[in-house]
C-alpha positions as CSV (number, residue, x, y, z in Angstrom):
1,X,-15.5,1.2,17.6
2,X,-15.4,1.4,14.2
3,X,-12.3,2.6,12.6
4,X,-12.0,4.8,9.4
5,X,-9.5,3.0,7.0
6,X,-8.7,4.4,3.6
7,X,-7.2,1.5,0.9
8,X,-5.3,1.9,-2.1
9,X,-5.8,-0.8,-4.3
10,X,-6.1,-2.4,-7.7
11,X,-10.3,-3.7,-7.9
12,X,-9.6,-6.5,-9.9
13,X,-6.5,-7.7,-7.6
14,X,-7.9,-10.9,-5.7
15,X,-5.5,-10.0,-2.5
16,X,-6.7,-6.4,-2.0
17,X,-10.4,-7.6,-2.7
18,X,-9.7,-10.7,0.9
19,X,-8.3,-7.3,2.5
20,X,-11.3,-5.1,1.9
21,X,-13.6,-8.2,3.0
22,X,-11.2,-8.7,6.0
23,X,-11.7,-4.8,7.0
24,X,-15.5,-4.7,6.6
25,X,-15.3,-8.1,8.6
26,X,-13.8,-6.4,11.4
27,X,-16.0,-3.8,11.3
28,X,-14.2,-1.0,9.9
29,X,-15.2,1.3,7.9
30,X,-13.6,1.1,4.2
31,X,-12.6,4.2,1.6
32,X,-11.1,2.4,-1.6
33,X,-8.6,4.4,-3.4
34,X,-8.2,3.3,-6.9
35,X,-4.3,2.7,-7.1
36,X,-3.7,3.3,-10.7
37,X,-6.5,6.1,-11.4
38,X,-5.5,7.9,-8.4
39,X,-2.2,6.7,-7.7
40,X,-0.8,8.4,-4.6
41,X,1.8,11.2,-4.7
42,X,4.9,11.1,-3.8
43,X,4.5,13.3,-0.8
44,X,1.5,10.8,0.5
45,X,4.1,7.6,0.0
46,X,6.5,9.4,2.0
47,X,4.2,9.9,4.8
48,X,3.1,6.2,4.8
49,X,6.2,5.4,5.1
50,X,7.4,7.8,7.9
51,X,3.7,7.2,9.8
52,X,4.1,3.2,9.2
53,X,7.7,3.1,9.6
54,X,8.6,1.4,6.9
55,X,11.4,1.1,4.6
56,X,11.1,2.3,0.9
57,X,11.5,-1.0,-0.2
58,X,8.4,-2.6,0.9
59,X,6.3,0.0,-1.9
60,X,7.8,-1.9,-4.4
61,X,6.0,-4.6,-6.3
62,X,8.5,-6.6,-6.9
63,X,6.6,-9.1,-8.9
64,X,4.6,-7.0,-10.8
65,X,5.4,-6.4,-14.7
66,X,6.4,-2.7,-14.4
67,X,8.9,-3.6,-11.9
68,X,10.3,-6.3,-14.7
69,X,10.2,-3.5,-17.8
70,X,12.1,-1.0,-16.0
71,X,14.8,-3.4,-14.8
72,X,14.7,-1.9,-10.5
73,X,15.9,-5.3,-9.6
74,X,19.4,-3.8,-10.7
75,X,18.9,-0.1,-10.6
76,X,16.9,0.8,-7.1
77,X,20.0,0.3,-5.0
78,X,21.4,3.4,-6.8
79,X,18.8,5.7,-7.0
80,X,17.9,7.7,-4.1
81,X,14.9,8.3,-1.9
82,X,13.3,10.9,-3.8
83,X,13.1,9.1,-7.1
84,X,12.0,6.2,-5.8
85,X,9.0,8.2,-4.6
86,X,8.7,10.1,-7.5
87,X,9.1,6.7,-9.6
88,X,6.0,5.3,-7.5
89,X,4.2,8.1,-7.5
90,X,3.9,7.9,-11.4
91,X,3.3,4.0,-12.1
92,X,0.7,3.2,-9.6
93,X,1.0,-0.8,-10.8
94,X,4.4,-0.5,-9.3
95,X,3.2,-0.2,-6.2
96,X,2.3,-3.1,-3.4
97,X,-1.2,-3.1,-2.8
98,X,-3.0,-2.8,-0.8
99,X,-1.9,0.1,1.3
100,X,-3.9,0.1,4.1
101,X,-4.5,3.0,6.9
102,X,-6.4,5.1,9.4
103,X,-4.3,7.8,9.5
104,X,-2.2,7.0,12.1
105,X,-1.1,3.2,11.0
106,X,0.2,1.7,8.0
107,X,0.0,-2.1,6.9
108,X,1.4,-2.7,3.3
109,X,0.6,-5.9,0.9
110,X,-2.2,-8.3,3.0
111,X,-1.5,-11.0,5.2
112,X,-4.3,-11.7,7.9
113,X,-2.3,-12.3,11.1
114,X,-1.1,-8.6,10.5
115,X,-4.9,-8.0,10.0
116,X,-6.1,-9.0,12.6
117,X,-3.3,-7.7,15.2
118,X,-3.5,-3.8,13.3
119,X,-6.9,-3.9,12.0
120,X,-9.0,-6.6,14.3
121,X,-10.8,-6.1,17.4
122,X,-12.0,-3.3,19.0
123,X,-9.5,-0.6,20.0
């Protein structure tokens, strides 16, 4: 059975492009969110994270450019929750992408084993 899966990513981002293939492979059906024109609210990163069970840390794009100009490396361990949310929530290229999920799960960034064990096969 096809599932409904809704992804925020970047379109010209090479990884989220394999993970939208790897979906439609798989037989899903895929909603792309554009991360940066629509870049989630803080109240929607907070409930990936609570519904994927995740820790804050693993929204963060680490490598990206934003993350370099603002300087997190040194500053996220101070700040709390909230602003981290509300930091997201306004620089969409911050974020990892893709954010994957049907509603009920949550797979962050793209790596296929995890594909294929959340996203693969019929369920």
């Amino acid at each position: 059975m096809a599932r409904r899966i809704t992804i925020y990513e970047y379109p010209k981002c090479s990884t989220c492009k394999a993970a939208v293939k790897s979906l439609k492979a798989k037989g899903n059906e895929v909603t792309p969110i554009h991360i940066v024109e629509q870049t989630p609210s803080a109240e929607t990163l907070k409930s990936l994270l609570q519904r994927g069970n995740l820790d804050i840390k693993k929204l963060f794009n680490t490598s990206g450019e934003v993350y370099r100009e603002l300087g997190l490396k040194d500053k996220l361990a101070s700040m709390t929750e909230a602003e981290k949310l509300e930091l997201l929530s306004a620089h969409g290229m911050l974020i990892k992408r893709p954010i994957a999920t049907d509603g009920e799960n949550v797979t962050v960034g793209y790596k296929e084993e995890q594909y294929e064990q959340v996203w693969g096969g019929d369920r």
